[in-house]
N, C-alpha and C positions, 0 to 999 in steps of 0.2 A: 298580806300587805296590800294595802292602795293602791290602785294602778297610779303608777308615776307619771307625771305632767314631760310632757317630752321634753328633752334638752334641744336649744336653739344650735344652727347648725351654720356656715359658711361657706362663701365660695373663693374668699379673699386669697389673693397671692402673690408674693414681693415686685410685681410686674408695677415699676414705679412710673412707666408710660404717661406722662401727661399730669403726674402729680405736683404738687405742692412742696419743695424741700427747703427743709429747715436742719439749718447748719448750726450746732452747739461750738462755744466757741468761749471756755472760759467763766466767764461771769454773764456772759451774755449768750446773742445768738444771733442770725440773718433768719430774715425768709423770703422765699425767692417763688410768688404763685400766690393765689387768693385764699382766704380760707384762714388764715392763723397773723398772729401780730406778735410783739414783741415789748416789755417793758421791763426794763432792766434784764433783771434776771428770771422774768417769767416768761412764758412761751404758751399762748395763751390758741387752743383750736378750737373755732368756734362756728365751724360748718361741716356737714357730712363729708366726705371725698379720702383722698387718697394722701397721705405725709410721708414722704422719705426722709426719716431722721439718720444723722450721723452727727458724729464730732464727740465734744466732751465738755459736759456743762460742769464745773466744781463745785456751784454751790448756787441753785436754783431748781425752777419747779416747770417741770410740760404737764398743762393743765387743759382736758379737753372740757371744755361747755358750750357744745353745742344743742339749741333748742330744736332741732330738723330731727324727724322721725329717723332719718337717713344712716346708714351706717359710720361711724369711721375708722379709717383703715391707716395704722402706724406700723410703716415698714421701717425695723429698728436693723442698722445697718453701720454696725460698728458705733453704737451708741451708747456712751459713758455719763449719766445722770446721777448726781450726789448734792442730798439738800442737809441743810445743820437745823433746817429749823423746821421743817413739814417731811412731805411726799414729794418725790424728785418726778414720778408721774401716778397722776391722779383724775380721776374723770368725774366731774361734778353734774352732767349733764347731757344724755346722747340718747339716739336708737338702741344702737349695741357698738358695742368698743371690741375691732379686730388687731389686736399686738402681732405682727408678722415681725420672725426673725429669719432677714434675710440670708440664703444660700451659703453656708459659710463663714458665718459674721459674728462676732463676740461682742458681747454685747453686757452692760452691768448696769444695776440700780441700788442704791445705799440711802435710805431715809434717815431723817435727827434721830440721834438718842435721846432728844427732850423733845419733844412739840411744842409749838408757840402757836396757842390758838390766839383767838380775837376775846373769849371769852370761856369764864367757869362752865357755863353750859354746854361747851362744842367740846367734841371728842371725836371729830373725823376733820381729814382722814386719818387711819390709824396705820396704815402698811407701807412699804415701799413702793407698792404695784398696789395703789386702790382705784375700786370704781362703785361706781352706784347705779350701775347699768349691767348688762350681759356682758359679759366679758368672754372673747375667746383668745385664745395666744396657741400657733401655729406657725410651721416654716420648718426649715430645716439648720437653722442657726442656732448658736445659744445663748444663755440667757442666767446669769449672774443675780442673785437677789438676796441682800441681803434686808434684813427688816429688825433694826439696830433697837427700834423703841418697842414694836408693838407685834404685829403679824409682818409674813413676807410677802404674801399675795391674798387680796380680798376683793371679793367681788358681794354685795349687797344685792345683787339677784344672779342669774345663773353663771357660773364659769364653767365654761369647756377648754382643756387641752387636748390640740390636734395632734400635735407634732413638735419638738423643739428634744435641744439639751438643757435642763431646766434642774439649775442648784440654786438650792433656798434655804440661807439658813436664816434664823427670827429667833428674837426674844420670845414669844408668844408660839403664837397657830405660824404653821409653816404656810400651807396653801389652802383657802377656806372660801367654799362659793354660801353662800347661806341660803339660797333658792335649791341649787343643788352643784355640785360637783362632780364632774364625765372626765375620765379620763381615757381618751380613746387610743394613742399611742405617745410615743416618743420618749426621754430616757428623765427621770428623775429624781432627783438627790435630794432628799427634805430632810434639816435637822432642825428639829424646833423643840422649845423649852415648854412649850404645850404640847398640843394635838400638832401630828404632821400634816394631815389631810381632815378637812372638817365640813360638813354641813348642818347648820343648826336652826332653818325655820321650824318654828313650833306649832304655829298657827294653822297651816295646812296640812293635810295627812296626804298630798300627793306629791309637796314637796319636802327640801330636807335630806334629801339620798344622797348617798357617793357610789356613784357608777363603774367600774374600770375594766374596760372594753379591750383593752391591750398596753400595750407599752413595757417599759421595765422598770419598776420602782423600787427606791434603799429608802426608807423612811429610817429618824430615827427620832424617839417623841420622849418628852422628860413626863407626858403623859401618856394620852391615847394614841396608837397610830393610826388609826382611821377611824371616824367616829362621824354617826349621823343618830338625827334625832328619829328621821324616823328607817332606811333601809340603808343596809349596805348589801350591792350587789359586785360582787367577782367572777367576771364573764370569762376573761381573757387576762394574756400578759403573764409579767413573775413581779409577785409584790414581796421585798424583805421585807418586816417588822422590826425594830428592837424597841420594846418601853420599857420605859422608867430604867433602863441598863441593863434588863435580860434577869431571865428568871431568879437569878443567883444574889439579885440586890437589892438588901432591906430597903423598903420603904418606909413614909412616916404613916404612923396608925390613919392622920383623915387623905389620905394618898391611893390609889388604885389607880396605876399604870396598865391599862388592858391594850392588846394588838388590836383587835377588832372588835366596834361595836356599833349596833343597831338598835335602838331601843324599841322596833315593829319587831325586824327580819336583821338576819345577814343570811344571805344567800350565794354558795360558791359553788357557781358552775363550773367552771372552766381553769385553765393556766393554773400557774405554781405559784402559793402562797406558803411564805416560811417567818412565822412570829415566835419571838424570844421573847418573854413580858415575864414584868416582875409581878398582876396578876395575871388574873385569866386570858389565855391566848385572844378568843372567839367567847365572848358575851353579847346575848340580847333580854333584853327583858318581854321579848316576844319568844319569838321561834328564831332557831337556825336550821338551816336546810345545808347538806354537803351531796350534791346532784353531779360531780363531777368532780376533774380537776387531779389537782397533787399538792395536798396539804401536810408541811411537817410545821410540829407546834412542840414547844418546851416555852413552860409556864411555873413560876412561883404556887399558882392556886390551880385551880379548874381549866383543862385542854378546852375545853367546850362546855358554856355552862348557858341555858336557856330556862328563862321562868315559864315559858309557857310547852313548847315541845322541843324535841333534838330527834332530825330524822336523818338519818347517812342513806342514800340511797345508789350512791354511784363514786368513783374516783378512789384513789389512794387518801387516808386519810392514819398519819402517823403522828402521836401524842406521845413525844422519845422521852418527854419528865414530865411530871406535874403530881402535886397531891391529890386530886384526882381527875380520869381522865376525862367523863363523857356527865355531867349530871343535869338534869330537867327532871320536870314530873312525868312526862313521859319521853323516851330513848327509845327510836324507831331504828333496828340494825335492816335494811330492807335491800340493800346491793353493796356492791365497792368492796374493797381492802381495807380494813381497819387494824390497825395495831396502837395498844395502849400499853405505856411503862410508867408505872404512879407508884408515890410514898402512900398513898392511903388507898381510899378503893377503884380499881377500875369506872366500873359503869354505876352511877349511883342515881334510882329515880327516887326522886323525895319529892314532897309538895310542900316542905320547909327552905327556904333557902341556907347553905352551908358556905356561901362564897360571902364576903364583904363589901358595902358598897351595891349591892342589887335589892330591887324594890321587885314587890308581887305584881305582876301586871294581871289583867281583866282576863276572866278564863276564859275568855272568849276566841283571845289570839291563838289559844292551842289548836282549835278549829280553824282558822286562817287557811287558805291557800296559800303559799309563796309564790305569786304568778310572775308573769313576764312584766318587767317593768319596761317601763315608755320608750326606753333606750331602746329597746328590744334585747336584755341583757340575761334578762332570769331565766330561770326554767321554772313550769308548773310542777307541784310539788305537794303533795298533800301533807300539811304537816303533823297529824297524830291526832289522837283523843286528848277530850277536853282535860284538863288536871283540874283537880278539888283544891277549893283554896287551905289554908290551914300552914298547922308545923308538925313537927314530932321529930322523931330521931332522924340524925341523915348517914344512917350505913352503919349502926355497930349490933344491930340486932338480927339474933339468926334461931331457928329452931323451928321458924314459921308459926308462931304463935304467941310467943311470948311479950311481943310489942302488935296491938293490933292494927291490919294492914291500913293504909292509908286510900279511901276511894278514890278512883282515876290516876293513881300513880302504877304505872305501868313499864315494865325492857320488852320490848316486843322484838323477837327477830323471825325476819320471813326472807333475808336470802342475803347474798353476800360471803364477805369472811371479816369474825370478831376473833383476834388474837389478844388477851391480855397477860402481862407479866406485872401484878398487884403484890404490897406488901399489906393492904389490907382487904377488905373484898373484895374479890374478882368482879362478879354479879354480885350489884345489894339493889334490892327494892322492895320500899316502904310498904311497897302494894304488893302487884302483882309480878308474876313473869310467863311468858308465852311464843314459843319458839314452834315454827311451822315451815323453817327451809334455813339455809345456809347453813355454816359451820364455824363453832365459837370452842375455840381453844383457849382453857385457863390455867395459867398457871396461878393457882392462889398463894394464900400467904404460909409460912412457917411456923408462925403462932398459935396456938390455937384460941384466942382472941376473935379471929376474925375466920371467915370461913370463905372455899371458894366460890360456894353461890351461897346466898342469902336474898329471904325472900321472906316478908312476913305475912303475906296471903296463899295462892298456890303458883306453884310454877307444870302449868301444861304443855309438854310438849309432844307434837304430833306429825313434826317432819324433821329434818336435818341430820347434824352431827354433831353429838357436844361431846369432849373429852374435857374433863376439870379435876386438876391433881392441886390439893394442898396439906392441908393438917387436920389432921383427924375430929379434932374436939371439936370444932363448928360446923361439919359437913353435911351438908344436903344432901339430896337427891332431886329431881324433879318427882311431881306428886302424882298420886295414885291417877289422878283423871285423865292421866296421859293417854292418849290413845296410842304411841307409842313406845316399847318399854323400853328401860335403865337398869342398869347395874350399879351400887357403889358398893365398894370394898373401902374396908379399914384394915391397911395391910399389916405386918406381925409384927415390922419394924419401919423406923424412919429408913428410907432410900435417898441414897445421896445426891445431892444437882448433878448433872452428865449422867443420870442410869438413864438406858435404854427401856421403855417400860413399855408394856403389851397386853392389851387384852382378849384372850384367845378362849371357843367356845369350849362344847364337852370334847369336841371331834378335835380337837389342838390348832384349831383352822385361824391365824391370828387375823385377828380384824382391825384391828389400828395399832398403830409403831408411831413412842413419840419418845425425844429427848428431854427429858426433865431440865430447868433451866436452875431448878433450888431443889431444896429437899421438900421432900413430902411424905404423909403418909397414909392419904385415903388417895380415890380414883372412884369417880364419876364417869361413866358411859352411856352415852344413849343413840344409838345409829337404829336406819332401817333393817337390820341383822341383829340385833338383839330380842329375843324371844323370852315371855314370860314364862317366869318357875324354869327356866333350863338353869346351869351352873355356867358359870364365868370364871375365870383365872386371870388374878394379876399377875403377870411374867416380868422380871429381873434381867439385865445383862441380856439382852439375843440381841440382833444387827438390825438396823434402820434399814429402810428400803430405797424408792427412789422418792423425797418427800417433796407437798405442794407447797404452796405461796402460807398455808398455818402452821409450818410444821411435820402434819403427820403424812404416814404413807400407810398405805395399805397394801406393801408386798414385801415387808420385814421377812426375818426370817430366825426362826428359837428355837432354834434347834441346841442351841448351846443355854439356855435361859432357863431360870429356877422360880420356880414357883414363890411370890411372897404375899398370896392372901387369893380366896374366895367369895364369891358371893352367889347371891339368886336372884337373878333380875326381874324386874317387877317389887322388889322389897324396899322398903320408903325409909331413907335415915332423916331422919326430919330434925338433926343439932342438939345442941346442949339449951339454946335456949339463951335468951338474955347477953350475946354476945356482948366481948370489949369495944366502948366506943374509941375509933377509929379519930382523926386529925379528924375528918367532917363529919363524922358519927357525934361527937361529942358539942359540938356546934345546938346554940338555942334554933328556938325555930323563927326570932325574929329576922333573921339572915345576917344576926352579928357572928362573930368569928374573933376564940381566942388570941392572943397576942402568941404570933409564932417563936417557938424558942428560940 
């Protein structure tokens, strides 16, 4: 991504020493200090300096226009703003606009449900809290907003929140900086009939971002919950999600409710982010990057779906539902905890899109760095190899040949742990696969339809641990170029969800212990202890040992355990060939997406 244009900062604070107060009072108002006037029912500030607002306007507007480079600073102190016909405050003209709620203090704004412009051409302001200046709101008060016609809070160049208790509900965008959007602490409640959080300049590639540095946010969006055009950075904080009502709620065909989106980057370094969406949790039509943090996601579509790469490199990163969990052209597994539970395939690289609603971005962004943005919020991050433009299958081909691979589409894992529980591929990729440290435990599917890895190029591996049990008829192996060898057994019989299973060398010496979570009836191995042309035993019923953060253990014990199948590792089962397409397998390669039953 861009390096991002820094967000404006302040030193403002409810220290109303010397200020300017202006008393709401009904239909009207007092002011007591130079700097602001009074007409009817307008309350008009039109010099930089310092306002101590209180009272309770019922039906009028605080309108700052002022032409002084200067700041101005509105200490809202128990202040009650409600207009029938406009913005009850709105800033037409200034340096930057400081909203201070002071110490303690409740405070509320309600704009028209109809607007009364001057004219067909004007269509501002449009929020209950608008400005056309920088906008920051800070303090330790709260802060009521509701935005009855249009947005709740808009600011037309940057908005930064410091600090406050800040509920926003809107017809529209809940809170929307359009230069860019920092959210550095304080508690937030945004329910909007749009986007909850937005930033949408187009024009610049360095602005555009939603930053969120700390705080605690409940968004809940009849669309996007965070949406920028061009980054979303997650540093710090605990942000909830729910769009469009949470994975479990049809939406209408031209509708696409995502928790997170960045149309460069979303980059989530840090704090706890938890999205419920009715599509996809986490979409960019760039790269996403997971460099930290504690991410749990249940989605209707795609856990994480990127057109250009998907690299996990760090943090907890749980996909508890979705049809499938991890898809881009290329899927970086490179650090962190991952676990994926999906109706369709796990990890799926294609260079067709299989989600709704995503456009092919410039293959250039798979090459992108995810750097620090301006805030100082990102972390650096290399996000993957370039992806080949194109379409073709997204996940229901296995056999490694039978669809041929797709260039630049690549699962690469080099460290970490990948746990997936898939009802259709575990591993699918269009292209390639290549695995050179960590450890990726699959439960695959029961069907034999789909297979637990699937790869239509080769799959190399030359370091880690991979155990992957599912159904026979699609089963892989990793490929002969491996510099490290594999086992897979096709065992005598289906074995049922809860067997204890094992695979143990010629000497009975068992080398990993795992609980099947479904039935299966092949078994994949591949560890630093697997030796080619020796024999391997699948083992039945023996006891689990003490197990890690995937599952397995490696100090079982089968002494009680029966044999139900062999093999010779080093031997390549390479599928049936032409696997069942899958929910996303079956998907055009224009990135439309059949109607869900």
């Amino acid at each position: 991504m861009a390096a991002n244009t820094a967000a404006h900062t302040t030193t403002a604070t409810d220290d109303t020493s010397g200020a300017t107060t202006i008393t709401l009072d009904g239909t009207t108002a007092t002011v007591d200090g130079d700097g602001a006037s009074v007409d009817g029912s307008t309350v008009t500030v039109s010099a930089a300096g310092t306002y101590a607002v209180s009272g309770t306007l019922t039906d009028g507007s605080l309108v700052v226009d002022s032409a002084d480079d200067g700041t101005v600073v509105l200490v809202l102190d128990g202040a009650d703003l409600t207009s029938s016909t406009t913005s009850p405050l709105q800033v037409t003209d200034a340096g930057d606009v400081v909203v201070v709620l002071a110490d303690g203090s409740t405070n509320h704004l309600a704009d028209a449900t109809t607007y009364v412009y001057p004219d067909a051409a004007t269509d501002e302001p449009n929020a209950a809290l608008f400005s056309t200046a920088d906008l920051t709101i800070t303090g330790n008060g709260t802060l009521d907003v509701e935005g009855r016609s249009n947005d709740g809070i808009a600011s037309k160049d940057g908005l930064v929140v410091e600090s406050g208790t800040i509920t926003v509900t809107a017809v529209d965008d809940g809170i929307r900086g359009k230069d860019y959007l920092v959210v550095r602490d304080g508690t937030l409640d945004v329910t909007a009939g749009g986007d909850a959080l937005k930033s949408d300049e187009a024009d610049d590639a360095a602005l555009g971002y939603v930053a969120v540095e700390g705080g605690d946010l409940t968004l809940a969006a009849g669309d996007d919950g965070i949406t920028a055009t061009t980054d979303v950075v997650l540093a710090d904080g605990t942000v909830t999600v729910v769009a469009g009502g949470g994975h479990d709620t049809a939406v209408a065909d031209d509708a696409s409710p995502q928790g997170v989106v960045g149309d460069v980057s979303v980059v989530v370094g840090g704090g706890t982010l938890q999205v419920d969406a009715a599509d996809d949790a986490v979409h960019s039509d760039g790269v996403v990057a997971v460099t930290g943090g504690d991410v749990t996601l249940a989605t209707g579509d795609d856990g994480i779906h990127a057109e250009g790469a998907l690299r996990v490199s760090g943090g907890t990163l749980d996909v508890a539902t979705a049809v499938e969990g991890l898809e881009a052209p290329v899927v970086t597994i490179a650090g962190g905890d991952t676990s994926l539970t999906t109706s369709d395939d796990g990890v799926n690289a294609t260079a067709g899109s299989t989600t709704s609603g995503s456009t092919t971005t410039d293959a250039a962004a798979a090459d992108a760095a995810t750097g620090t943005d301006a805030a100082g919020t990102g972390t650096e991050t290399d996000a993957g190899t370039d992806p080949a433009a194109g379409g073709g299958p997204g996940g229901g081909a296995g056999g490694g040949g039978e669809f041929a691979a797709q260039d630049g589409v690549l699962v690469e894992i080099t460290g970490g742990t990948l746990v997936v529980d898939a009802q259709g591929d575990g591993l699918d990729s269009n292209g390639s696969v290549t695995m050179t440290g960590g450890t990726v435990v699959v439960a695959g599917p029961t069907s034999s339809g789909n297979g637990a890895l699937d790869y239509n190029g080769t799959f190399e591996i030359t370091g880690g641990e991979l155990l992957a049990v599912g159904a026979a008829g699609m089963a892989q192996t990793p490929s002969a170029e491996s510099s490290q060898s594999f086992v897979g057994v096709t065992l005598h019989g289906t074995q049922s969800a809860g067997t204890v299973v094992q695979v143990a060398d010629a000497d009975g010496t068992v080398l990993v212990t795992y609980t099947a979570p479904k039935d299966f009836s092949s078994v994949v191995y591949s560890s630093a202890d697997v030796t080619s042309g020796d024999q391997y035993t699948v083992l039945a019923d023996g006891t689990e040992g003490t197990t890690d953060v995937t599952g397995l253990s490696h100090d079982g014990d089968a002494s009680a355990a029966t044999s139900v199948g062999t093999g010779t590792a080093g031997e390549v089962q390479a599928g049936m060939g032409g696997g069942q397409a899958g929910q996303g397998g079956g998907r055009p390669a224009d990135g439309t997406r059949p109607a869900r039953p």
